[in-house]
PyMOL Python script that loads the backbone (N, CA, C, O; Angstrom):
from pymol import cmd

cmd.read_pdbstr("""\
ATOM      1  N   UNK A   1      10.226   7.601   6.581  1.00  0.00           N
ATOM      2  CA  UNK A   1       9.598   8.412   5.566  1.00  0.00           C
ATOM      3  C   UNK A   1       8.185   7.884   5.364  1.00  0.00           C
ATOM      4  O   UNK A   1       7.893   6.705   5.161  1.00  0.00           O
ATOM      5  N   UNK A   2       7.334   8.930   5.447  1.00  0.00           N
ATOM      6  CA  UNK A   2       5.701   8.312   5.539  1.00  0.00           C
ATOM      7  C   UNK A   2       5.429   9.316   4.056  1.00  0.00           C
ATOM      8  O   UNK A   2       6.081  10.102   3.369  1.00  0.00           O
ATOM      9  N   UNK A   3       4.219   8.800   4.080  1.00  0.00           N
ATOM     10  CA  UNK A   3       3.420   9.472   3.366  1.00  0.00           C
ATOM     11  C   UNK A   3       2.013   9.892   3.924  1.00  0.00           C
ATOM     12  O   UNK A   3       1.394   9.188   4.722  1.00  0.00           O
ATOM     13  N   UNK A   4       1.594  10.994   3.481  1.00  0.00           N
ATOM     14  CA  UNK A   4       0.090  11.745   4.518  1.00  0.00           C
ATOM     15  C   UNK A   4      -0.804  10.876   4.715  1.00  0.00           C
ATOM     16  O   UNK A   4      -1.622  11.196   5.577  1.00  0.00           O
ATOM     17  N   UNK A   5      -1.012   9.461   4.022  1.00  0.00           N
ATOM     18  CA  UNK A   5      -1.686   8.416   4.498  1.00  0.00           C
ATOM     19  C   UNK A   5      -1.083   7.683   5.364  1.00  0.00           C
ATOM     20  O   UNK A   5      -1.599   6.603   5.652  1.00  0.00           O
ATOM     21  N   UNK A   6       0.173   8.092   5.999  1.00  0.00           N
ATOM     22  CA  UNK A   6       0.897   7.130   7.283  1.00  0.00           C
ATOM     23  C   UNK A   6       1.352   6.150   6.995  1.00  0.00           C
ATOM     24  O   UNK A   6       1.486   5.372   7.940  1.00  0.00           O
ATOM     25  N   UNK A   7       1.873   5.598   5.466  1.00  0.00           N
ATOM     26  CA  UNK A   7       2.308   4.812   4.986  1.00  0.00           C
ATOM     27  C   UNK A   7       3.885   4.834   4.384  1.00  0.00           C
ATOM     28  O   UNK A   7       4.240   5.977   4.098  1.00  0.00           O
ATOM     29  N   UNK A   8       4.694   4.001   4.187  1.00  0.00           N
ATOM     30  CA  UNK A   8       5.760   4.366   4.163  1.00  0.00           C
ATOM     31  C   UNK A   8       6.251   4.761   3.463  1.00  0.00           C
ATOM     32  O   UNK A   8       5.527   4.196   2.643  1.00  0.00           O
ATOM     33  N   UNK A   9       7.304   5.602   2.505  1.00  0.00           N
ATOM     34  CA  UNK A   9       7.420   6.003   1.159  1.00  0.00           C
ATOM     35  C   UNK A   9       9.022   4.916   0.669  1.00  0.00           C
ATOM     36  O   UNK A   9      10.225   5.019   0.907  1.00  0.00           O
ATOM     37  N   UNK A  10       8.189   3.976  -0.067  1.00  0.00           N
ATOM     38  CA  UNK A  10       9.382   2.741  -0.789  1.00  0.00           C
ATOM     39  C   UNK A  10      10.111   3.520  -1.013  1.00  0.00           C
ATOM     40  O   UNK A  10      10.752   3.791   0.002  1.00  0.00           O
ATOM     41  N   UNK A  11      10.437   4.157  -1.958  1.00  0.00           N
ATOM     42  CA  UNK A  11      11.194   4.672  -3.369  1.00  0.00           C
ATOM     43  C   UNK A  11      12.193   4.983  -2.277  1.00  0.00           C
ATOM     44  O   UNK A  11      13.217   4.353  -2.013  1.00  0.00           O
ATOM     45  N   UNK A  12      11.413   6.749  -1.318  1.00  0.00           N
ATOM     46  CA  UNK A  12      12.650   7.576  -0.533  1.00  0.00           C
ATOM     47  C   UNK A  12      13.238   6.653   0.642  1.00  0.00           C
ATOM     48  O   UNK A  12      14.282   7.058   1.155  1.00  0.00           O
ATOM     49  N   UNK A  13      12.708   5.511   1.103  1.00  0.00           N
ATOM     50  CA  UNK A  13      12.975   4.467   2.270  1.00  0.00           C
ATOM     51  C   UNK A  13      14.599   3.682   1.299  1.00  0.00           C
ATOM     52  O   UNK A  13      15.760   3.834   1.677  1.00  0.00           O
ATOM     53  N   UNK A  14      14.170   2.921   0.102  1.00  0.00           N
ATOM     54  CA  UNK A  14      15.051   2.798  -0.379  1.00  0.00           C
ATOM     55  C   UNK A  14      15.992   3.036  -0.826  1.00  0.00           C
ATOM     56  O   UNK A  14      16.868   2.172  -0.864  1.00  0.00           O
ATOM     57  N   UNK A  15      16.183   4.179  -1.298  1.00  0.00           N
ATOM     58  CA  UNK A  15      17.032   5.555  -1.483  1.00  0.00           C
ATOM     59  C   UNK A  15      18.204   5.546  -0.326  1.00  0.00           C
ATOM     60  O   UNK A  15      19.417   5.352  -0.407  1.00  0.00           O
ATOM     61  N   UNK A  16      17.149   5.900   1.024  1.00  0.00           N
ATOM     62  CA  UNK A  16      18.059   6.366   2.021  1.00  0.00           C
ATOM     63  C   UNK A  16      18.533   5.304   2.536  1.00  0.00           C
ATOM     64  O   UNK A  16      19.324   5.685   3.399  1.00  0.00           O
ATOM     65  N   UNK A  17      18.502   3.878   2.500  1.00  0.00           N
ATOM     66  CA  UNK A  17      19.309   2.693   2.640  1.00  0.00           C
ATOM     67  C   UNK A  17      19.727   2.038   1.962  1.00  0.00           C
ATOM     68  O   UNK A  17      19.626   0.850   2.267  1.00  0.00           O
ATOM     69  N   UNK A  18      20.470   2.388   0.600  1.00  0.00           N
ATOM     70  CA  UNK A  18      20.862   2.259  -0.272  1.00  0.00           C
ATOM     71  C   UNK A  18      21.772   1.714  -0.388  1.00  0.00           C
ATOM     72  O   UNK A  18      21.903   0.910  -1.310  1.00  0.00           O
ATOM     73  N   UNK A  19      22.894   1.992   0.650  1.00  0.00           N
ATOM     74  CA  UNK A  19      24.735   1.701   1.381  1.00  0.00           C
ATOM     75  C   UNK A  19      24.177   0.382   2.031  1.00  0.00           C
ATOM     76  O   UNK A  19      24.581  -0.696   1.597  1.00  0.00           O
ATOM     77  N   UNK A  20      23.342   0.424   2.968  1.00  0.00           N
ATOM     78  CA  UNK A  20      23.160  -0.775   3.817  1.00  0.00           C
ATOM     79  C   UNK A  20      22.387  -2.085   2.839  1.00  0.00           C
ATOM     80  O   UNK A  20      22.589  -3.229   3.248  1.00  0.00           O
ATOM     81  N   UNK A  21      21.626  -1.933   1.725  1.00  0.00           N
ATOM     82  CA  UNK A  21      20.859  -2.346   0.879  1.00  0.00           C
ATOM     83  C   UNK A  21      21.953  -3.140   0.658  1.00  0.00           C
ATOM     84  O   UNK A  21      22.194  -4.181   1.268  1.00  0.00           O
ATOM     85  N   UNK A  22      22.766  -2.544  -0.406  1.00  0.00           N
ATOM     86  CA  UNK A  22      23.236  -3.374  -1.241  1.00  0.00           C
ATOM     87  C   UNK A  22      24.602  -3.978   0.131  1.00  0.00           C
ATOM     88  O   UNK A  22      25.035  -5.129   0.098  1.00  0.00           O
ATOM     89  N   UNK A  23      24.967  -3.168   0.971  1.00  0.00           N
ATOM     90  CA  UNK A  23      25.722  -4.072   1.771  1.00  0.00           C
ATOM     91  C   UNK A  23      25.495  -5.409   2.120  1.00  0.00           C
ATOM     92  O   UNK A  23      26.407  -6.236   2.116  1.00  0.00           O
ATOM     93  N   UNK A  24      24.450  -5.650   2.392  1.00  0.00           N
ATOM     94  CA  UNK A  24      23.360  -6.990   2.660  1.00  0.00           C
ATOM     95  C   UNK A  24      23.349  -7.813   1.382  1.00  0.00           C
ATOM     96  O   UNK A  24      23.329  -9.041   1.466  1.00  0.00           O
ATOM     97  N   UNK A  25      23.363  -7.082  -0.020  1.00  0.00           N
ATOM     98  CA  UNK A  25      23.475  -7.973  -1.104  1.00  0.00           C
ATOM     99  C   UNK A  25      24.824  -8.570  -1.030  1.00  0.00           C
ATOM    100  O   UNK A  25      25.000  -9.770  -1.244  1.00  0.00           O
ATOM    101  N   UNK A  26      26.007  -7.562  -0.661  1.00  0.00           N
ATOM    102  CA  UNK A  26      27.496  -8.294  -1.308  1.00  0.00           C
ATOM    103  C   UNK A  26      27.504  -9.397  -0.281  1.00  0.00           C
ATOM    104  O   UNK A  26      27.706 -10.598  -0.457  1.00  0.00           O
ATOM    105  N   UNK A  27      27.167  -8.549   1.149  1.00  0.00           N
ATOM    106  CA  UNK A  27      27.381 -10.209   2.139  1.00  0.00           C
ATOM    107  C   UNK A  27      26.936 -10.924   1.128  1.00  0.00           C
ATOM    108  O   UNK A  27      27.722 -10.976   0.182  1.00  0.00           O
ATOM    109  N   UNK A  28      25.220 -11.909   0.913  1.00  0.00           N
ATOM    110  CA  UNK A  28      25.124 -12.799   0.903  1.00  0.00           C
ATOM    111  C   UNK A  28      25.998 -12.932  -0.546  1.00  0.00           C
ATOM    112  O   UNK A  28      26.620 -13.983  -0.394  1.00  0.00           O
ATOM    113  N   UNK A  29      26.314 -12.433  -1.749  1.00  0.00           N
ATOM    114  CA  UNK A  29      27.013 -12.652  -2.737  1.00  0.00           C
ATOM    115  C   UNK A  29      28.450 -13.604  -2.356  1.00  0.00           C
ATOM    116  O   UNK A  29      28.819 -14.622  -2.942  1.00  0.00           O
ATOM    117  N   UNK A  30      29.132 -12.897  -1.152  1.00  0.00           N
ATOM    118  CA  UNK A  30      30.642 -13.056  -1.021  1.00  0.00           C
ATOM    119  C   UNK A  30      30.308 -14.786   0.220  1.00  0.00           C
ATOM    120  O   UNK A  30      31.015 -15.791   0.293  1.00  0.00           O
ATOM    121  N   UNK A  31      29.361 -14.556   0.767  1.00  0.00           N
ATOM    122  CA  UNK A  31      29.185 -16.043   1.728  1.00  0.00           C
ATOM    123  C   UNK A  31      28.472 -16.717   0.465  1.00  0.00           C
ATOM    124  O   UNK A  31      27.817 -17.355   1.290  1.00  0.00           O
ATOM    125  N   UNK A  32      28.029 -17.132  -0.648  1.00  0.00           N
ATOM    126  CA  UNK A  32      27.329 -17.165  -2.017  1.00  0.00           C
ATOM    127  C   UNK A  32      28.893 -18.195  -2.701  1.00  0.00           C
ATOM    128  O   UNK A  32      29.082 -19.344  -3.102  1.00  0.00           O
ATOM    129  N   UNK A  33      29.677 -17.004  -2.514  1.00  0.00           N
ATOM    130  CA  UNK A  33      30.947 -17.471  -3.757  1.00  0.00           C
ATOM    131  C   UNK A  33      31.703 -18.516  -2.637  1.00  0.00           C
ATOM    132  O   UNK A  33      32.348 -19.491  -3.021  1.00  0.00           O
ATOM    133  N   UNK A  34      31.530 -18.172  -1.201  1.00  0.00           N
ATOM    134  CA  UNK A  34      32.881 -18.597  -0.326  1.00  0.00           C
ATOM    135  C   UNK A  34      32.375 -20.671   0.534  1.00  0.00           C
ATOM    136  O   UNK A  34      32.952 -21.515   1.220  1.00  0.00           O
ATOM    137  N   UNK A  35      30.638 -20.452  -0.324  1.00  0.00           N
ATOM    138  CA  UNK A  35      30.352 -21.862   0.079  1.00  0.00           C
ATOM    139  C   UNK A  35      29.726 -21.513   1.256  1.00  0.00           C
ATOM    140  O   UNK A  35      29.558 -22.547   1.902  1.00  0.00           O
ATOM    141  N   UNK A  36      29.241 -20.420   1.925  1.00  0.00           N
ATOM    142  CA  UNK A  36      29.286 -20.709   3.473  1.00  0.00           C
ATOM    143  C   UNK A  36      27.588 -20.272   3.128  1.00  0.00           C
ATOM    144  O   UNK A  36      27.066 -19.899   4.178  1.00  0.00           O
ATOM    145  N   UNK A  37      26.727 -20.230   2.087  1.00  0.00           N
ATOM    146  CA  UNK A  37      25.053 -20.393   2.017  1.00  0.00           C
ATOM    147  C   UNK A  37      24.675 -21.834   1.596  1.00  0.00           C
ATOM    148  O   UNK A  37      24.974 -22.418   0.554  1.00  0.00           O
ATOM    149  N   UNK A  38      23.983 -22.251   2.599  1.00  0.00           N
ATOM    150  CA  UNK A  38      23.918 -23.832   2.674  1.00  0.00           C
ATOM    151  C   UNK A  38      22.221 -23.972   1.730  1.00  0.00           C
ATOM    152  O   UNK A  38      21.775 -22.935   1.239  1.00  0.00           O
ATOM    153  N   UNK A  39      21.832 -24.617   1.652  1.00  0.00           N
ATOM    154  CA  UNK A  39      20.514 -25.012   1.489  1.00  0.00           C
ATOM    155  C   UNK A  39      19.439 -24.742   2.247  1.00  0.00           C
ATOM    156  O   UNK A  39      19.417 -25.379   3.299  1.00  0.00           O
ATOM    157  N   UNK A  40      18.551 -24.020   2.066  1.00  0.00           N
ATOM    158  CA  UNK A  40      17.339 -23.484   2.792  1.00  0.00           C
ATOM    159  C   UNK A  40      16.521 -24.709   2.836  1.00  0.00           C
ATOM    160  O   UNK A  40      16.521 -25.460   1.861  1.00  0.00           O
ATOM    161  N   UNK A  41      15.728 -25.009   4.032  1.00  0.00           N
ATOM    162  CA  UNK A  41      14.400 -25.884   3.535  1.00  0.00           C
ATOM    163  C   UNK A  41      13.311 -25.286   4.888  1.00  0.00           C
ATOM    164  O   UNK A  41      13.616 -25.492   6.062  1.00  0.00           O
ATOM    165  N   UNK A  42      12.463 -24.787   4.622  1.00  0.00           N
ATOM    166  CA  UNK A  42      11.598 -24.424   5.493  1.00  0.00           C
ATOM    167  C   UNK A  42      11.782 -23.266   6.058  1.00  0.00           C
ATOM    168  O   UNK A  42      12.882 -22.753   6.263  1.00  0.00           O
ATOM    169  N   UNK A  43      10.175 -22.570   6.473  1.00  0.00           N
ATOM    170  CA  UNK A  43      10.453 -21.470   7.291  1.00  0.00           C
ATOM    171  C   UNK A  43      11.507 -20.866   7.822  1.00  0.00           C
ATOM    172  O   UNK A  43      12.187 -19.882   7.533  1.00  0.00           O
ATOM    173  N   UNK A  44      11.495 -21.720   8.715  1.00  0.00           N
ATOM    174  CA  UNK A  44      12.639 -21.309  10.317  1.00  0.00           C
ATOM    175  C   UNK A  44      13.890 -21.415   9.544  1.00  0.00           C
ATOM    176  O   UNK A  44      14.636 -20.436   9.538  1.00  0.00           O
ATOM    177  N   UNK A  45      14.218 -22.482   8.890  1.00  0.00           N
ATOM    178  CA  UNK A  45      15.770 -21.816   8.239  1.00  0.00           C
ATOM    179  C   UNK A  45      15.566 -20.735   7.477  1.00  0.00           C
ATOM    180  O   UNK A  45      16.582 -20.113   7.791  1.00  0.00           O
ATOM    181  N   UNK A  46      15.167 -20.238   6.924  1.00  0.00           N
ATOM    182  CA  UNK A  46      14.731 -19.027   6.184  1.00  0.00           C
ATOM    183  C   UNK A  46      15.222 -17.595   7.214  1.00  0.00           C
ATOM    184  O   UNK A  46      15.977 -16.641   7.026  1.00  0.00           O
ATOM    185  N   UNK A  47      14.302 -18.072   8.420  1.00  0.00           N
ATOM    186  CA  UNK A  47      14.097 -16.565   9.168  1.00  0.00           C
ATOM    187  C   UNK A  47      15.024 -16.690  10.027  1.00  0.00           C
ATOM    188  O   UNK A  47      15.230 -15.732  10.771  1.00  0.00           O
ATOM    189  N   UNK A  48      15.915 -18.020  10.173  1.00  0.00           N
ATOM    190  CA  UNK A  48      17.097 -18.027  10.869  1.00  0.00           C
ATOM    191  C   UNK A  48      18.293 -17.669  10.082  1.00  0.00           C
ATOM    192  O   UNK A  48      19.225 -17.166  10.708  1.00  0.00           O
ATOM    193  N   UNK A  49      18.426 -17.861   8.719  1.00  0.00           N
ATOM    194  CA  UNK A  49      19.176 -17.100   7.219  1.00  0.00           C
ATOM    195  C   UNK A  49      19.141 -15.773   7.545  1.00  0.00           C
ATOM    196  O   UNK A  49      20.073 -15.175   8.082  1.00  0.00           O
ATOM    197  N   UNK A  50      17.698 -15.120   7.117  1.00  0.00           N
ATOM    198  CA  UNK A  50      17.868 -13.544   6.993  1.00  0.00           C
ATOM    199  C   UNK A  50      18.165 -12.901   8.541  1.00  0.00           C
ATOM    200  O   UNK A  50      18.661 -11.778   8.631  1.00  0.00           O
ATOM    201  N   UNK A  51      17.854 -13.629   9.652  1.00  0.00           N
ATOM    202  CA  UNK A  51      18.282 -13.060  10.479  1.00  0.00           C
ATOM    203  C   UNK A  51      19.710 -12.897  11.096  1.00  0.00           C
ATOM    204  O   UNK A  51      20.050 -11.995  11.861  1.00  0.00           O
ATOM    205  N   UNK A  52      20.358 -13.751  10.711  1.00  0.00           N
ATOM    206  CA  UNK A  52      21.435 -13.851  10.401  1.00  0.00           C
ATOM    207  C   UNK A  52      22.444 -12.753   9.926  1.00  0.00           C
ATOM    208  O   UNK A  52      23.224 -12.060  10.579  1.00  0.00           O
ATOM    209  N   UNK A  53      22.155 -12.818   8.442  1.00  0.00           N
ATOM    210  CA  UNK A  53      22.418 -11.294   7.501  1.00  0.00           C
ATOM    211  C   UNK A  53      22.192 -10.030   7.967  1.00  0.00           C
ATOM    212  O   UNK A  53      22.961  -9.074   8.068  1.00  0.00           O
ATOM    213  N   UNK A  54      20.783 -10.179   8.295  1.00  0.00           N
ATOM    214  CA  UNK A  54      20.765  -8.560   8.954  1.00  0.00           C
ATOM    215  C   UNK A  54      21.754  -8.118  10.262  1.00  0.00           C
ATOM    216  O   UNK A  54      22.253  -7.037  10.573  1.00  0.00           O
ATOM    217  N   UNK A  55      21.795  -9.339  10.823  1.00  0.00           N
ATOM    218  CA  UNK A  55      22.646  -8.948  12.007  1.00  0.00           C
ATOM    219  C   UNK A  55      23.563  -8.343  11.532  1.00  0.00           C
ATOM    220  O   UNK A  55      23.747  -7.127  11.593  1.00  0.00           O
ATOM    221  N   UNK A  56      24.645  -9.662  10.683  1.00  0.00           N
ATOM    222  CA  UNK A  56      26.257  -9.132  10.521  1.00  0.00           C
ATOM    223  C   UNK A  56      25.638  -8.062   9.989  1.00  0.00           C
ATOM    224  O   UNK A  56      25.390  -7.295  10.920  1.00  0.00           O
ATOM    225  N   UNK A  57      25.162  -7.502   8.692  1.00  0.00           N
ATOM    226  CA  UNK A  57      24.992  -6.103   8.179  1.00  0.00           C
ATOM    227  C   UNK A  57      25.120  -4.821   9.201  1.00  0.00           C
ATOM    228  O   UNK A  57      25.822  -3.815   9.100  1.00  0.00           O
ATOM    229  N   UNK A  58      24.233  -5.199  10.176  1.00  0.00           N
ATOM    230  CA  UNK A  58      23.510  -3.890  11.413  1.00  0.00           C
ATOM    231  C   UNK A  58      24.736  -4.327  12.546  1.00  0.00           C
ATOM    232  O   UNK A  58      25.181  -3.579  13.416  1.00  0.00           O
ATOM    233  N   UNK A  59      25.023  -5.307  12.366  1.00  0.00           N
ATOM    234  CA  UNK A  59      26.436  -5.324  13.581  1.00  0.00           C
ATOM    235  C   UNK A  59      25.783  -5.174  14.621  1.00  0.00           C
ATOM    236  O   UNK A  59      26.275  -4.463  15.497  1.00  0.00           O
ATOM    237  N   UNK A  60      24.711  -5.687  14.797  1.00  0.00           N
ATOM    238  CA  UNK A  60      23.898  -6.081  16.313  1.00  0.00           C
ATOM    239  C   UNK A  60      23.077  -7.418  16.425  1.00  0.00           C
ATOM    240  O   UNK A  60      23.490  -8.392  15.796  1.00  0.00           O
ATOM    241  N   UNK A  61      22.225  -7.496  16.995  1.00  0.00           N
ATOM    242  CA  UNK A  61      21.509  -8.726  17.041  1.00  0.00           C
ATOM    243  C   UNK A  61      20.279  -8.412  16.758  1.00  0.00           C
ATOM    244  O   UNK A  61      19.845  -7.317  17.119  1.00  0.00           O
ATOM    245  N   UNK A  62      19.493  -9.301  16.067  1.00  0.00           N
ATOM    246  CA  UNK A  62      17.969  -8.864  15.550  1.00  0.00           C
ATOM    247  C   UNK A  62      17.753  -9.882  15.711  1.00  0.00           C
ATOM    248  O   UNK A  62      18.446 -10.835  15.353  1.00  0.00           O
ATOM    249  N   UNK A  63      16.085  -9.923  16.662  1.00  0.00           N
ATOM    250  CA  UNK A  63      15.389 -11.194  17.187  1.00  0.00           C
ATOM    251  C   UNK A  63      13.979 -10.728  16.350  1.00  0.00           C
ATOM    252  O   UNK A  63      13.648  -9.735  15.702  1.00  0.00           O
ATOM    253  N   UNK A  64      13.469 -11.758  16.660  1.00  0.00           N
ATOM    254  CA  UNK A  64      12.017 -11.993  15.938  1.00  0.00           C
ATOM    255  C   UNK A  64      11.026 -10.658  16.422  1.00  0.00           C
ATOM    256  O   UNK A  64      10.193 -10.208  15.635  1.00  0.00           O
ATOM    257  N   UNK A  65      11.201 -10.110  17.727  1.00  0.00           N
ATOM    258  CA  UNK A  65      10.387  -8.774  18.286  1.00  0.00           C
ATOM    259  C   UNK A  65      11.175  -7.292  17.968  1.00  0.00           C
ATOM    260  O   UNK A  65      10.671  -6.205  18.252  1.00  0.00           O
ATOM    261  N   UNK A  66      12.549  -7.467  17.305  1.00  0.00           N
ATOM    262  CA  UNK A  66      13.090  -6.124  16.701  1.00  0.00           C
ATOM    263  C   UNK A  66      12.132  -5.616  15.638  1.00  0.00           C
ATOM    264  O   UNK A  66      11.285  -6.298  15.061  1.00  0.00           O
ATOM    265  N   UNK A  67      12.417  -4.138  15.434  1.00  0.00           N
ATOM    266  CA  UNK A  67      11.392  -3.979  13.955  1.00  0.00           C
ATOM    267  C   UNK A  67      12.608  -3.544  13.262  1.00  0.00           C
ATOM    268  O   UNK A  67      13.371  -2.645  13.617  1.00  0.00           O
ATOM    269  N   UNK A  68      12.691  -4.302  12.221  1.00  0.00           N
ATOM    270  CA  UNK A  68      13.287  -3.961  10.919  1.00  0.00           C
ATOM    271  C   UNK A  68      13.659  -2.554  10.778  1.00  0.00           C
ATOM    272  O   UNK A  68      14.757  -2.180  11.189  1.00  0.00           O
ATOM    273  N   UNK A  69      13.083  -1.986  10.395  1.00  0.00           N
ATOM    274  CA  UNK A  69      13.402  -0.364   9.673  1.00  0.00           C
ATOM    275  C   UNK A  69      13.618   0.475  11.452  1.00  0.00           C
ATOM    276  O   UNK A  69      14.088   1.595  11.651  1.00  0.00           O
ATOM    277  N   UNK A  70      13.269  -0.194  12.168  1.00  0.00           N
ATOM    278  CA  UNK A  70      14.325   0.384  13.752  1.00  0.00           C
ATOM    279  C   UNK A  70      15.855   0.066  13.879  1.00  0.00           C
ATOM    280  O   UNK A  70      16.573   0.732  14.625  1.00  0.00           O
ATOM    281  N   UNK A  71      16.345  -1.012  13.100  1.00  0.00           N
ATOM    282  CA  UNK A  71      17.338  -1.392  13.093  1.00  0.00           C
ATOM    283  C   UNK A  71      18.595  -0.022  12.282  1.00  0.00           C
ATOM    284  O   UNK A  71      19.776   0.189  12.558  1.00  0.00           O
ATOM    285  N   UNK A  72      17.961   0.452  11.567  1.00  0.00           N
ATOM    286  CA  UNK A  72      18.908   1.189  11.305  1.00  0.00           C
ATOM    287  C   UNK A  72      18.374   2.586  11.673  1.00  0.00           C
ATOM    288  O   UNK A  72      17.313   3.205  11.750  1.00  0.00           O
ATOM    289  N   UNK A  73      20.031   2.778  11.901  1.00  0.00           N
ATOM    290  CA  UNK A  73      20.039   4.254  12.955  1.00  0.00           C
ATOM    291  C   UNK A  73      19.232   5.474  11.789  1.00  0.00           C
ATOM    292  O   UNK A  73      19.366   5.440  10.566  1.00  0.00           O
ATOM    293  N   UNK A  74      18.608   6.239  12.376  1.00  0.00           N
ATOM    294  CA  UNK A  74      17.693   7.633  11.772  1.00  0.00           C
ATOM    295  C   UNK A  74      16.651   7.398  11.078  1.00  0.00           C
ATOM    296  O   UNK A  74      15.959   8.335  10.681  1.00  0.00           O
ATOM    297  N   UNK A  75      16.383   6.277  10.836  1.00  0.00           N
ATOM    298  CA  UNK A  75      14.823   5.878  10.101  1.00  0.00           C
ATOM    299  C   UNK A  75      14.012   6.615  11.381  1.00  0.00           C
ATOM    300  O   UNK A  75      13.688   7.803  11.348  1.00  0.00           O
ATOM    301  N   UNK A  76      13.828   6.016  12.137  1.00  0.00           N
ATOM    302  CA  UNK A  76      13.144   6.639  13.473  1.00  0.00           C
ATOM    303  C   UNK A  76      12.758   7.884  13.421  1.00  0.00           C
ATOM    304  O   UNK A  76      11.569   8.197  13.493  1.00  0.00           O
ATOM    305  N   UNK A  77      13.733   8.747  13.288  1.00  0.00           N
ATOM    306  CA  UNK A  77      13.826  10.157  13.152  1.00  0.00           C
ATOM    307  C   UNK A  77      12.805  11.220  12.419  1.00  0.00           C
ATOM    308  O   UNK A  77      12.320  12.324  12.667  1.00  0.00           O
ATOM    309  N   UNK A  78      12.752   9.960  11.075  1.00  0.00           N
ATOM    310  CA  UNK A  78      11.907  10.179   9.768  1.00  0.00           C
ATOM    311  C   UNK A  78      10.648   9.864   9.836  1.00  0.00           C
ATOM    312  O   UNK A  78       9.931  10.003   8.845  1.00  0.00           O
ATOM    313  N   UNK A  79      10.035   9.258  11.330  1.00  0.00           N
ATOM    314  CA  UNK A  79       8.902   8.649  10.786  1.00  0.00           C
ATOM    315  C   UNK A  79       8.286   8.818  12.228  1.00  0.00           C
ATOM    316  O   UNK A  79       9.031   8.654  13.194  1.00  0.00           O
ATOM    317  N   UNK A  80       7.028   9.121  12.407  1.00  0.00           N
ATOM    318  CA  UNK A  80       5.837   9.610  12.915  1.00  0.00           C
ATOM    319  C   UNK A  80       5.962   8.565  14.246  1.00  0.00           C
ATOM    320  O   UNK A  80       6.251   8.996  15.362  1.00  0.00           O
ATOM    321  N   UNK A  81       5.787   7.597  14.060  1.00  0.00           N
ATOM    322  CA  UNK A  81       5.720   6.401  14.861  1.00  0.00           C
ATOM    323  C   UNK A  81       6.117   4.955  14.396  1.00  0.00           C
ATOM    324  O   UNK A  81       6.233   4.552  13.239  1.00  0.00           O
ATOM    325  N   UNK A  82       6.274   4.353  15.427  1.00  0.00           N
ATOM    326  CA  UNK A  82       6.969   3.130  14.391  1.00  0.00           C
ATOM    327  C   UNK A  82       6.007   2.288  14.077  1.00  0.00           C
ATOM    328  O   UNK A  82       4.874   2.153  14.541  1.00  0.00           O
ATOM    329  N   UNK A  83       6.718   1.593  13.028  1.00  0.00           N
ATOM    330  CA  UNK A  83       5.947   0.532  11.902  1.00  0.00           C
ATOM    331  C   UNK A  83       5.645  -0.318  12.021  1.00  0.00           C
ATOM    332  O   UNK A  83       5.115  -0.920  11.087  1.00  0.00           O
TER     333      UNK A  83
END
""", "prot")
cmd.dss("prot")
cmd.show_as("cartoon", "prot")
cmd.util.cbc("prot")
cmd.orient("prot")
């Protein structure tokens, strides 16, 4: 979802991943309650954390050269060119 300046539209982007949104919240909530979120310290654990999450969420693998909002199926569809 763009907007006529080719920019993305938050609100309707968020909207339409709404299911997967908060899916990504209960993961980390339920690995949160079950002990299995350890201590962050630095970058790379960080982007090795969220990459992590997004995977199990998207049930594929996401590397550092995936684009985000490609990861889920029909964003693509919605949008001019990718981001």
């Amino acid at each position: 979802m763009r907007t006529d300046k080719n920019t993305i539209k938050t609100k309707g982007t968020l909207e339409l991943y709404k299911g997967e949104i908060d899916a990504a919240y209960d993961l980390l909530e339920a690995e949160a309650k079950s002990g299995a979120v350890q201590d962050i310290n630095g970058t790379e654990e960080i982007v090795e954390y969220v990459r992590g999450v997004v995977s199990k969420v998207a049930e594929r693998p996401f590397g550092d050269n995936d684009d985000f909002f490609e990861i889920w199926s029909g964003l693509a569809s919605f949008c001019s060119d990718s981001y």
